[in-house]
PDB file with SEQRES, HELIX, SHEET and CRYST1 records, atoms N, CA, C and O in Angstrom:
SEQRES   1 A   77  UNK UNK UNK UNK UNK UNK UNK UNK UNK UNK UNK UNK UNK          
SEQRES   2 A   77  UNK UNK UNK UNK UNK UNK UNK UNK UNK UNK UNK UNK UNK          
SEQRES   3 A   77  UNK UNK UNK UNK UNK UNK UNK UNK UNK UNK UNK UNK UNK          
SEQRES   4 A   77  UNK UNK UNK UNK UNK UNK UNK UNK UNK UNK UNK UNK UNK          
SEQRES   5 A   77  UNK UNK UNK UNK UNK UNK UNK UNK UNK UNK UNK UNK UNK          
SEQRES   6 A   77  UNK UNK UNK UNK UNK UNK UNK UNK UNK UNK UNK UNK              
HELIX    1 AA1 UNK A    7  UNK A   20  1                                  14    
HELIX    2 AA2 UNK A   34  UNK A   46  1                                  13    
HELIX    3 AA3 UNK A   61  UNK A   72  1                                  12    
CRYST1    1.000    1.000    1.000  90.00  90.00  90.00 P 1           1          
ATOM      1  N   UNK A   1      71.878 212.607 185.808  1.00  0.00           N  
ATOM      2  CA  UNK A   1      70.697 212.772 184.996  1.00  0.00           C  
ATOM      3  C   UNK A   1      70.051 214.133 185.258  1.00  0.00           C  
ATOM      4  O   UNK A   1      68.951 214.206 184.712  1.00  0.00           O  
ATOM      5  N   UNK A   2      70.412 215.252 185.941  1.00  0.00           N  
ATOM      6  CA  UNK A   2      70.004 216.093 186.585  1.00  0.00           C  
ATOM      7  C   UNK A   2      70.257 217.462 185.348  1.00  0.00           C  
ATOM      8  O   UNK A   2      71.188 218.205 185.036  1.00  0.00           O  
ATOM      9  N   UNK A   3      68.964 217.267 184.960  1.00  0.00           N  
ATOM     10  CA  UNK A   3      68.581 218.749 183.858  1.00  0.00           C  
ATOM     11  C   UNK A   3      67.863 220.102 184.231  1.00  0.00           C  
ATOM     12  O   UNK A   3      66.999 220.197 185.103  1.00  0.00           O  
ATOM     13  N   UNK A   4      68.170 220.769 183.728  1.00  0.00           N  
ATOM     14  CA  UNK A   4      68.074 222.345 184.375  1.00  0.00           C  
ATOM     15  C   UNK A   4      66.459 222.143 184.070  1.00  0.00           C  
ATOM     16  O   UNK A   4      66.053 221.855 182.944  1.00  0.00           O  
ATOM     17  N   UNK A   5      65.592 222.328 185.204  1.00  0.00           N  
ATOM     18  CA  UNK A   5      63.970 223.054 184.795  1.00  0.00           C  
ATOM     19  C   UNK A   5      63.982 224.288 184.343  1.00  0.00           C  
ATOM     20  O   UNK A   5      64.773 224.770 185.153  1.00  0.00           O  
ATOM     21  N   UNK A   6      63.740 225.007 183.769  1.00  0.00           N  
ATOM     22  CA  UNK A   6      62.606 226.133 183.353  1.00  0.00           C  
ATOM     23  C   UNK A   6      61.797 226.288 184.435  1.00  0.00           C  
ATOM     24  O   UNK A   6      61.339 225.432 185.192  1.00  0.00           O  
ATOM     25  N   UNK A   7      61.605 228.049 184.426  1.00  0.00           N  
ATOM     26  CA  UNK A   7      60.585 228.462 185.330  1.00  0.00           C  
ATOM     27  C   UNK A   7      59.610 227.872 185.622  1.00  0.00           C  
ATOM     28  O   UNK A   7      59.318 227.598 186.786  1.00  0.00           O  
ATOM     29  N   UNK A   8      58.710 227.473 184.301  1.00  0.00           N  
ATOM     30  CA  UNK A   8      57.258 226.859 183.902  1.00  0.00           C  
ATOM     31  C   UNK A   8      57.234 225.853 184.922  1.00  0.00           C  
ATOM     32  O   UNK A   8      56.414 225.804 185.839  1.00  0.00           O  
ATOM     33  N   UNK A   9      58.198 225.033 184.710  1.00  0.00           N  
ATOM     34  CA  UNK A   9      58.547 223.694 185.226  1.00  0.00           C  
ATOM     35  C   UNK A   9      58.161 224.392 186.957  1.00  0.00           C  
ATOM     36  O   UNK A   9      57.005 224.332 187.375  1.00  0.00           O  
ATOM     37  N   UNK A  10      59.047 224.885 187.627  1.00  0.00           N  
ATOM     38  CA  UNK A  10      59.358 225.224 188.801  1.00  0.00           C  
ATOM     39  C   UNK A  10      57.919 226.010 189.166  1.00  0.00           C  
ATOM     40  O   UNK A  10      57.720 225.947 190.380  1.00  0.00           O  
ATOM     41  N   UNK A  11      57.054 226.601 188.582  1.00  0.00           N  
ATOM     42  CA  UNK A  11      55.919 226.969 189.009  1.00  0.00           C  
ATOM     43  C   UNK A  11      55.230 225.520 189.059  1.00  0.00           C  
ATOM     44  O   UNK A  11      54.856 225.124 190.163  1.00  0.00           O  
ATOM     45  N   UNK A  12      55.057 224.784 188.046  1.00  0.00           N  
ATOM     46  CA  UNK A  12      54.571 223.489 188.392  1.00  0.00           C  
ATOM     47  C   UNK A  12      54.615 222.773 189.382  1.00  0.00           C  
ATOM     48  O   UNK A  12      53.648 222.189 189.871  1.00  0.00           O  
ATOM     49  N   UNK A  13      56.236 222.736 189.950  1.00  0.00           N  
ATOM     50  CA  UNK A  13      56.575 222.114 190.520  1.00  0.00           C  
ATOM     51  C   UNK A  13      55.800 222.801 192.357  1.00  0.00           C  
ATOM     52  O   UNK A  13      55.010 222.087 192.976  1.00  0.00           O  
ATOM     53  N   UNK A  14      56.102 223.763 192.734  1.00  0.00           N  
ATOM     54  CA  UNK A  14      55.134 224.927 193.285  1.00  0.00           C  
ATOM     55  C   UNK A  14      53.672 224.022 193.654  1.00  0.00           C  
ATOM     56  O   UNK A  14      53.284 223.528 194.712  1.00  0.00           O  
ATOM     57  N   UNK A  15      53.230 224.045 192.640  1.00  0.00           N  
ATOM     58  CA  UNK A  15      51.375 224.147 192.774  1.00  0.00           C  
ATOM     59  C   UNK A  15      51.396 222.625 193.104  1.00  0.00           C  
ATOM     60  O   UNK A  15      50.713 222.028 193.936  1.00  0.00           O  
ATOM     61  N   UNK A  16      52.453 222.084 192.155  1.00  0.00           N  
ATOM     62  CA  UNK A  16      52.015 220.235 192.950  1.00  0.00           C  
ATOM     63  C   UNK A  16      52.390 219.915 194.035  1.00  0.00           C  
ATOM     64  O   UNK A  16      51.945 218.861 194.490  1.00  0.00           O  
ATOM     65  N   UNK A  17      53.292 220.669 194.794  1.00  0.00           N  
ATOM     66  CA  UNK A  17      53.272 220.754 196.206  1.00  0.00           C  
ATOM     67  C   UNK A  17      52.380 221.220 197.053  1.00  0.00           C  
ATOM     68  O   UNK A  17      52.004 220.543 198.010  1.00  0.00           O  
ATOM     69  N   UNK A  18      51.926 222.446 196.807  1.00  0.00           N  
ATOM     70  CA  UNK A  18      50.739 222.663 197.442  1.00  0.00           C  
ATOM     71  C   UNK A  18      49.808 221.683 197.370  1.00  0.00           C  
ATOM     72  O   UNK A  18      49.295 221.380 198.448  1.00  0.00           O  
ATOM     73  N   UNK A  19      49.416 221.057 196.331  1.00  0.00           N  
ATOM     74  CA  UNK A  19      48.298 220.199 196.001  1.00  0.00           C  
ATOM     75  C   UNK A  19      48.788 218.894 196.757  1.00  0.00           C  
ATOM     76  O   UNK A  19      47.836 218.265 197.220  1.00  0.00           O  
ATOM     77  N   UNK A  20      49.975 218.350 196.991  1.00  0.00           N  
ATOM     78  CA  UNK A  20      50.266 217.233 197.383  1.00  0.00           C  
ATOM     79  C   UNK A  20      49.916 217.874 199.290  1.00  0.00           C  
ATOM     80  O   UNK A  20      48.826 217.704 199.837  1.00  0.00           O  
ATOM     81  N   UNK A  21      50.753 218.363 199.762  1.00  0.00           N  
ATOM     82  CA  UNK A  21      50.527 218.844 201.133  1.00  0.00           C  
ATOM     83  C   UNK A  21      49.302 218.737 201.643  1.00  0.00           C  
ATOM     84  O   UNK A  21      49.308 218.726 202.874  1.00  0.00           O  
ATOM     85  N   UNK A  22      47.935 218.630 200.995  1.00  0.00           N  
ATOM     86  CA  UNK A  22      46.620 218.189 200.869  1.00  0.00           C  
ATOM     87  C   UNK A  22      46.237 216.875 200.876  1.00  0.00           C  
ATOM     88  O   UNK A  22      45.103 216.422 201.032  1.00  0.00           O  
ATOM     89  N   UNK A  23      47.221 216.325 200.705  1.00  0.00           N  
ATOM     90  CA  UNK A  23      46.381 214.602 200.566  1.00  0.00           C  
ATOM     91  C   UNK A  23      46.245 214.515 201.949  1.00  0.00           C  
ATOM     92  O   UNK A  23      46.920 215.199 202.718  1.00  0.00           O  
ATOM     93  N   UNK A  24      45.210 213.518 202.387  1.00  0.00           N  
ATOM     94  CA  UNK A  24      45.272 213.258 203.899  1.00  0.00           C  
ATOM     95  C   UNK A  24      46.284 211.673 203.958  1.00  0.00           C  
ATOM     96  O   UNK A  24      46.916 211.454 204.991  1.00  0.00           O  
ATOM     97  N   UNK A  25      46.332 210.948 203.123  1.00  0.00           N  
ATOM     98  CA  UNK A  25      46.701 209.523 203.276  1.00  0.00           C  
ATOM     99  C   UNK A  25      48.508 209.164 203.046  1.00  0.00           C  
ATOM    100  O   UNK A  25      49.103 208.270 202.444  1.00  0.00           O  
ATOM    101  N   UNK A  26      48.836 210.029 203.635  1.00  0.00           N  
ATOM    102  CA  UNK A  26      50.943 210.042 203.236  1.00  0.00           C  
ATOM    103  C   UNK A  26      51.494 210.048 204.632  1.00  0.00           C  
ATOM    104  O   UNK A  26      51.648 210.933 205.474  1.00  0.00           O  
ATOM    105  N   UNK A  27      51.777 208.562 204.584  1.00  0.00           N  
ATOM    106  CA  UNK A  27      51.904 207.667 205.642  1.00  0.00           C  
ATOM    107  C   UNK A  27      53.395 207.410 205.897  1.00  0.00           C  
ATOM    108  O   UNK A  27      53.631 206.972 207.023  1.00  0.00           O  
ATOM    109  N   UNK A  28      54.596 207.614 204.979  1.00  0.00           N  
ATOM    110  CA  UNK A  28      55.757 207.419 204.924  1.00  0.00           C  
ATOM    111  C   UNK A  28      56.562 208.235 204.057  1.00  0.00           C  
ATOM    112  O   UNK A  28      56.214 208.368 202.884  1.00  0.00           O  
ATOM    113  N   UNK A  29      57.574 208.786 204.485  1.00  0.00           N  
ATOM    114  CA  UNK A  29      58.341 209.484 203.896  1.00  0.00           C  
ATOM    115  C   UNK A  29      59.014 209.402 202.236  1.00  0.00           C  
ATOM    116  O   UNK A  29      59.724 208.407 202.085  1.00  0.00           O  
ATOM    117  N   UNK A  30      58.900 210.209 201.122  1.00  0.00           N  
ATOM    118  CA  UNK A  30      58.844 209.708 200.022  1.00  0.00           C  
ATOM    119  C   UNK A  30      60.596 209.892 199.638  1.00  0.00           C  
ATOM    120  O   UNK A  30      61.368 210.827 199.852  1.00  0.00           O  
ATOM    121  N   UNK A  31      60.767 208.722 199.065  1.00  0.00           N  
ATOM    122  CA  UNK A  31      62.320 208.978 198.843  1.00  0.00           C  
ATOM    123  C   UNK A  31      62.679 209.693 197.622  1.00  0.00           C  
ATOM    124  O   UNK A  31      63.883 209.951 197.617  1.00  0.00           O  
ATOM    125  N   UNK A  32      62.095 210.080 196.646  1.00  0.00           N  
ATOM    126  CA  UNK A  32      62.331 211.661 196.140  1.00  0.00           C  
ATOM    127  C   UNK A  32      61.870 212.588 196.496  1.00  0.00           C  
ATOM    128  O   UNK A  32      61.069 212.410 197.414  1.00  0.00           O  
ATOM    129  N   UNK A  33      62.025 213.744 196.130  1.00  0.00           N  
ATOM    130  CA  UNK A  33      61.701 214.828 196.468  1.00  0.00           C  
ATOM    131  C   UNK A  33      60.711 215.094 194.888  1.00  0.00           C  
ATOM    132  O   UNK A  33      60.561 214.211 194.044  1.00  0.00           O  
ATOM    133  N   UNK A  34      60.277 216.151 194.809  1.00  0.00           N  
ATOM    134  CA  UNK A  34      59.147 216.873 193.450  1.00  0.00           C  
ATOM    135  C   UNK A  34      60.259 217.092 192.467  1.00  0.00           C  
ATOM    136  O   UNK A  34      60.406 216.356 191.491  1.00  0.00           O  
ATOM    137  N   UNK A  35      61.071 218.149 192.742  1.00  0.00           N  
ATOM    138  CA  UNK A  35      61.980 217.896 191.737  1.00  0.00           C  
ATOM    139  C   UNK A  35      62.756 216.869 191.327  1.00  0.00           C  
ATOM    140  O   UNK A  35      63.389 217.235 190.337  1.00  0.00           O  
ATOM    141  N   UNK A  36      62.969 215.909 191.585  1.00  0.00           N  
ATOM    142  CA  UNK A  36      63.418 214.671 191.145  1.00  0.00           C  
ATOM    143  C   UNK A  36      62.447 213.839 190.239  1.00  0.00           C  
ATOM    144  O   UNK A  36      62.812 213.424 189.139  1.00  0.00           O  
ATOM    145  N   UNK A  37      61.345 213.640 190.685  1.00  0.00           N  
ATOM    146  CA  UNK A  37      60.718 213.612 189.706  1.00  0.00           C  
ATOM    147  C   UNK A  37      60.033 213.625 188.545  1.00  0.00           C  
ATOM    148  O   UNK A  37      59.794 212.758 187.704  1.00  0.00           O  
ATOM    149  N   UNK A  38      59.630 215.320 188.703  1.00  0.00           N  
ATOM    150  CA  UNK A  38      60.113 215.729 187.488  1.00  0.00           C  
ATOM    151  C   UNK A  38      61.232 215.908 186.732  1.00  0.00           C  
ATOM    152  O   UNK A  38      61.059 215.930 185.513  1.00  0.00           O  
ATOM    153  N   UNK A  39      62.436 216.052 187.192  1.00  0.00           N  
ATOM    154  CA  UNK A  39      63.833 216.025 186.136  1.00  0.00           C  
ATOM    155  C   UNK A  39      63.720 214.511 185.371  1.00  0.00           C  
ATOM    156  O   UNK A  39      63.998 214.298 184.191  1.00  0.00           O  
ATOM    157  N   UNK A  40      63.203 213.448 186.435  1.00  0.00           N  
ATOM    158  CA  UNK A  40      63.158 212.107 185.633  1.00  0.00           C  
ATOM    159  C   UNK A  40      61.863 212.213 184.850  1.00  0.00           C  
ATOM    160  O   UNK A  40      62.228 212.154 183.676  1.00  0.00           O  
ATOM    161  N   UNK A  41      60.845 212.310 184.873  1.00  0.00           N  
ATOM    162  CA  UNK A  41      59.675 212.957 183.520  1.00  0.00           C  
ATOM    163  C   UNK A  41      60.358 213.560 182.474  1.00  0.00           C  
ATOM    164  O   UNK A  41      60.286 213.125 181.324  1.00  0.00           O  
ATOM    165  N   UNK A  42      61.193 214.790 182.873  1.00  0.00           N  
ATOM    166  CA  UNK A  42      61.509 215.769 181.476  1.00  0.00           C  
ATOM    167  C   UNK A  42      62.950 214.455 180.845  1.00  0.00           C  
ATOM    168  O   UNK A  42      63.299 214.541 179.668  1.00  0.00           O  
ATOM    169  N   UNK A  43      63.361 213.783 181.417  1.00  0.00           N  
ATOM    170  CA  UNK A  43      64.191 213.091 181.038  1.00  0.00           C  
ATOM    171  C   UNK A  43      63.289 212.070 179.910  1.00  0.00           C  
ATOM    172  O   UNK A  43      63.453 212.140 178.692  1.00  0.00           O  
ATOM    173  N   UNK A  44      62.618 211.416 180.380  1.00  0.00           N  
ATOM    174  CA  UNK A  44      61.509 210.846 179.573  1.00  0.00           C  
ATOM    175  C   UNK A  44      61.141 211.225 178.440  1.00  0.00           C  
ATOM    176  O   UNK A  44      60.900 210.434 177.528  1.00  0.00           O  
ATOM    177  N   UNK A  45      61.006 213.000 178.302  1.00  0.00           N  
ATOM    178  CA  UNK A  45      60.318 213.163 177.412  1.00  0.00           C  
ATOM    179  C   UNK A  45      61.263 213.846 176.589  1.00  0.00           C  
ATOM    180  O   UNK A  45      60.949 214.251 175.470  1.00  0.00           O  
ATOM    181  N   UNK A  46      62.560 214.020 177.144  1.00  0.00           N  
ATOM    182  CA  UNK A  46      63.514 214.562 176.406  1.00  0.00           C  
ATOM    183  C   UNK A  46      64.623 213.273 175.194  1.00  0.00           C  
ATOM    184  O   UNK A  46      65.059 213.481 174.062  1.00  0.00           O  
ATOM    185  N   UNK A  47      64.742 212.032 176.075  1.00  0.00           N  
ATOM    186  CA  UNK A  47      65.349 211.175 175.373  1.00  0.00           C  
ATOM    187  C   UNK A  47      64.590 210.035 174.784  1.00  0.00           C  
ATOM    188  O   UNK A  47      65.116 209.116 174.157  1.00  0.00           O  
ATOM    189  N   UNK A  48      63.111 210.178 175.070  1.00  0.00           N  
ATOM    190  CA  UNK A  48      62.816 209.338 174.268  1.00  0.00           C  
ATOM    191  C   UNK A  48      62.138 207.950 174.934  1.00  0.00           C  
ATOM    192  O   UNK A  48      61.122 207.307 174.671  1.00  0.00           O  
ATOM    193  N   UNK A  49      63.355 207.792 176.063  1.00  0.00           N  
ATOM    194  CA  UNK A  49      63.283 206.441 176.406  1.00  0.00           C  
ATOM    195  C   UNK A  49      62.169 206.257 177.145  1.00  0.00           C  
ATOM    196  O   UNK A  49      61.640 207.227 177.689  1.00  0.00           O  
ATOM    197  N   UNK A  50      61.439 204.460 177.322  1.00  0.00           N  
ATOM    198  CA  UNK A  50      60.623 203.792 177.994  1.00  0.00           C  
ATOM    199  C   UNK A  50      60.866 204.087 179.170  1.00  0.00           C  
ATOM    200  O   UNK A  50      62.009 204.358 179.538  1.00  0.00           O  
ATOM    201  N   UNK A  51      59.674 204.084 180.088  1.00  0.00           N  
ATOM    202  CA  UNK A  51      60.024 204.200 181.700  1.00  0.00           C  
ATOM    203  C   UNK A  51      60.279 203.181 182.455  1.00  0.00           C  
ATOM    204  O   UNK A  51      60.206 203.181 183.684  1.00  0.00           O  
ATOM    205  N   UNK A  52      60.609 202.210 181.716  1.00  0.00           N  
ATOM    206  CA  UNK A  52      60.910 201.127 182.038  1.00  0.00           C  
ATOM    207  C   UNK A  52      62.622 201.346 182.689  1.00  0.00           C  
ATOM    208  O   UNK A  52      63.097 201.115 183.801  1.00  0.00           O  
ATOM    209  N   UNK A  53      63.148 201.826 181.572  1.00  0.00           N  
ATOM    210  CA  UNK A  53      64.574 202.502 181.297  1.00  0.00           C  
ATOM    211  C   UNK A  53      65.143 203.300 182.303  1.00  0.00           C  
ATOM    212  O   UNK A  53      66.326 203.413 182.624  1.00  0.00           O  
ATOM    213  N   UNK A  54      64.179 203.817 182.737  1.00  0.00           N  
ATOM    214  CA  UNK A  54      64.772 204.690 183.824  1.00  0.00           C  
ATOM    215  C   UNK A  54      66.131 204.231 184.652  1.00  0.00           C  
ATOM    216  O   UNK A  54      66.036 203.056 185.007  1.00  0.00           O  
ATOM    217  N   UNK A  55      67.142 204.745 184.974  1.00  0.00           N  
ATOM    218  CA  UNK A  55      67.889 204.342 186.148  1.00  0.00           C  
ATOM    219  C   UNK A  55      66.986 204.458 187.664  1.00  0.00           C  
ATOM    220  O   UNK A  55      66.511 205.397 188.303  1.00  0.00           O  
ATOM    221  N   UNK A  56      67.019 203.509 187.775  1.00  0.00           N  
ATOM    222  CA  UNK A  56      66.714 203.476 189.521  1.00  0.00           C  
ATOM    223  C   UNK A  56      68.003 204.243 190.490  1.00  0.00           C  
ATOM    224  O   UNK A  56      69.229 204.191 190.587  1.00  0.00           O  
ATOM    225  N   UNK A  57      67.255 204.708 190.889  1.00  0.00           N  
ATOM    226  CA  UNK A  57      68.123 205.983 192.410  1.00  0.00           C  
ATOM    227  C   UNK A  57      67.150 206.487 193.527  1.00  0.00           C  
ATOM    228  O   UNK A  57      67.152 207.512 194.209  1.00  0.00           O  
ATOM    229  N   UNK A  58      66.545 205.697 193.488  1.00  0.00           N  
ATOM    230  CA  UNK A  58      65.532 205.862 194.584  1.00  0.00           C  
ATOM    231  C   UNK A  58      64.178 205.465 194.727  1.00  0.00           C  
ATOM    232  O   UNK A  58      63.715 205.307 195.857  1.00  0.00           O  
ATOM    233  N   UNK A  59      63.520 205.294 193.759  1.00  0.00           N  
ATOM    234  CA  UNK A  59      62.621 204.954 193.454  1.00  0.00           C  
ATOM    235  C   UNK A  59      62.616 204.399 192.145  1.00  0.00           C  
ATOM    236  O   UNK A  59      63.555 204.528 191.358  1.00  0.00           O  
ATOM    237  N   UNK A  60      61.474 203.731 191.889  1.00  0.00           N  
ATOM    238  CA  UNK A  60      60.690 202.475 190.605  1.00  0.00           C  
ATOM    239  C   UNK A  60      60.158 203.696 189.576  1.00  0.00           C  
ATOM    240  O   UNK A  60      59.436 204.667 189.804  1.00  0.00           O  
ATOM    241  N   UNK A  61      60.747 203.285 188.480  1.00  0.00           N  
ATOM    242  CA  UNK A  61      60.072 203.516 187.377  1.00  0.00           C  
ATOM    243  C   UNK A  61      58.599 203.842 187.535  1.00  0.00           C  
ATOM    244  O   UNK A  61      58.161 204.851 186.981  1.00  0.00           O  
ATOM    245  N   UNK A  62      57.607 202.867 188.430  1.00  0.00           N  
ATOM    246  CA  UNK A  62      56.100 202.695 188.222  1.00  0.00           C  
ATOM    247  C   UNK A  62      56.044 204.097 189.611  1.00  0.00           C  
ATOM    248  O   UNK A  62      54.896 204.541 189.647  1.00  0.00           O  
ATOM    249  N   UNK A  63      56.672 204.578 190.318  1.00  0.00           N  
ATOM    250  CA  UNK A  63      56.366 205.948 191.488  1.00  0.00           C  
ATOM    251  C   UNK A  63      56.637 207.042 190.213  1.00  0.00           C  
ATOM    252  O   UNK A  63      55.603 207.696 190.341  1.00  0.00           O  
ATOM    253  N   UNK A  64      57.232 207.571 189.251  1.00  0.00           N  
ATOM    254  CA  UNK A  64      57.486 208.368 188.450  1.00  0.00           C  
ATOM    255  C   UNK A  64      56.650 208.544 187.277  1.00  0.00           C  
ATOM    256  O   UNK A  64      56.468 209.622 186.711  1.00  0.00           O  
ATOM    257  N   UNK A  65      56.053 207.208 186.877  1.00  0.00           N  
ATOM    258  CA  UNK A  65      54.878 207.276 186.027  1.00  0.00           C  
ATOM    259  C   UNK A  65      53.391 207.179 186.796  1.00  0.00           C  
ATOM    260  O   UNK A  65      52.286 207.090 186.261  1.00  0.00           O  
ATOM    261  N   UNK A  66      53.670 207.218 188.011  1.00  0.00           N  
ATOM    262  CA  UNK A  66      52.392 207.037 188.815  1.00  0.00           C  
ATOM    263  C   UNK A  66      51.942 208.514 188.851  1.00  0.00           C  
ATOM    264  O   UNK A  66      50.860 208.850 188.370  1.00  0.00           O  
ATOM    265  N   UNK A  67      52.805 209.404 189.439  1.00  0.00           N  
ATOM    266  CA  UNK A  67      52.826 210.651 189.118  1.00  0.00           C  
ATOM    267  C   UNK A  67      53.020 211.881 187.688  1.00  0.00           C  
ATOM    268  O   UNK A  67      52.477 212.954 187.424  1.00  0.00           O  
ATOM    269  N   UNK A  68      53.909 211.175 187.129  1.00  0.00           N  
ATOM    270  CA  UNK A  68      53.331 211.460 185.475  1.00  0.00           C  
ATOM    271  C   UNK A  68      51.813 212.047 185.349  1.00  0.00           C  
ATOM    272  O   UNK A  68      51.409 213.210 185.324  1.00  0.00           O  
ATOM    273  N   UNK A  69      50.926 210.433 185.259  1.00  0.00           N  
ATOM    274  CA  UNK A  69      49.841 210.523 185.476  1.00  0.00           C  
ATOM    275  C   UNK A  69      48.912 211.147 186.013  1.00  0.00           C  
ATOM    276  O   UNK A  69      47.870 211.625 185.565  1.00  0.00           O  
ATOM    277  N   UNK A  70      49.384 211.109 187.064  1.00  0.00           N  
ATOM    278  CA  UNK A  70      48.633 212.427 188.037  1.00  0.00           C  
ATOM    279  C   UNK A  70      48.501 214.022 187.535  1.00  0.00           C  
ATOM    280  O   UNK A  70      47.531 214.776 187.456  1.00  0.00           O  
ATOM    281  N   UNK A  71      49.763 214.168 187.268  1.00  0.00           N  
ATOM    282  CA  UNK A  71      49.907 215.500 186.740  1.00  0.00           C  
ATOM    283  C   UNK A  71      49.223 215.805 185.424  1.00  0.00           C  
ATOM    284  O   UNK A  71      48.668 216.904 185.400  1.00  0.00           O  
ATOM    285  N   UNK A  72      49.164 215.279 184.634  1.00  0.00           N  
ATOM    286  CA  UNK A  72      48.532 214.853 183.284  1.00  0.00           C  
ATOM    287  C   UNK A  72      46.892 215.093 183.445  1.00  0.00           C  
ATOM    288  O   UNK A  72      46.225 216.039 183.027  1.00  0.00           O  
ATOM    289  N   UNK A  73      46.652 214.430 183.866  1.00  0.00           N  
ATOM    290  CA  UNK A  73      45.263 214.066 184.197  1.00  0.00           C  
ATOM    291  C   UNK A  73      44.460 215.301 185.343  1.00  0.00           C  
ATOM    292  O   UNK A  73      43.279 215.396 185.678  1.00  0.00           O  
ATOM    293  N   UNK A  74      45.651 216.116 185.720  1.00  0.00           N  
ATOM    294  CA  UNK A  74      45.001 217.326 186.910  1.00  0.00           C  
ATOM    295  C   UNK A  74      45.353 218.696 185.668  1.00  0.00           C  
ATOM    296  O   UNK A  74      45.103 219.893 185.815  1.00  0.00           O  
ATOM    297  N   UNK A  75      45.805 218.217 184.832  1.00  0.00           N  
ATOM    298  CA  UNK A  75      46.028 219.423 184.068  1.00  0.00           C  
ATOM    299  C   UNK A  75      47.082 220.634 184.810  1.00  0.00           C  
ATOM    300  O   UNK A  75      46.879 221.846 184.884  1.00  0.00           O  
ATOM    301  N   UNK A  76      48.073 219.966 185.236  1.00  0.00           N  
ATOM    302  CA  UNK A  76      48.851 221.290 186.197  1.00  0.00           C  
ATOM    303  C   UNK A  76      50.530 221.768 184.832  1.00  0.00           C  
ATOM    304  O   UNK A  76      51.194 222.763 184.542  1.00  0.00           O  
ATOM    305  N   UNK A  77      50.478 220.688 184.542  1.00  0.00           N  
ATOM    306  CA  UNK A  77      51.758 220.905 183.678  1.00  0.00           C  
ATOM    307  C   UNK A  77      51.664 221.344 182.363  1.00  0.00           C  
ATOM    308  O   UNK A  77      52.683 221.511 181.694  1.00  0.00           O  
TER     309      UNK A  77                                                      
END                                                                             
């Protein structure tokens, strides 16, 4: 499932790290990484499909739209 980002993307990807490295409450190691995440977002928004749909490979559908959200709502993307 692994689609090429764009710069844009990869600066994004950048600043939501910085911004994540800030939380105080990250208690356990996350089994994706930022870019994985987003490749499964742009996948989302590239085919269409429900996030329901997602293939699982590491994480739930609901950790990928949890962050969706986040990003959305911080205005970074």
């Amino acid at each position: 499932m692994r689609i090429q980002l764009k710069n844009e993307l990869m600066h994004a990807i950048c600043a939501f790290e910085a911004k994540r490295s800030n939380w105080p409450n990250l208690r356990r190691k996350r089994k994706l990484t930022t870019a994985d995440i987003l490749d499964r977002i742009v996948f989302v928004c590239k085919t269409g499909c429900q996030w329901s749909q997602l293939p699982v490979n590491g994480a739930s559908y609901k950790t990928v739209y949890h962050y969706f959200r986040y990003l959305v709502q911080s205005e970074d993307i």
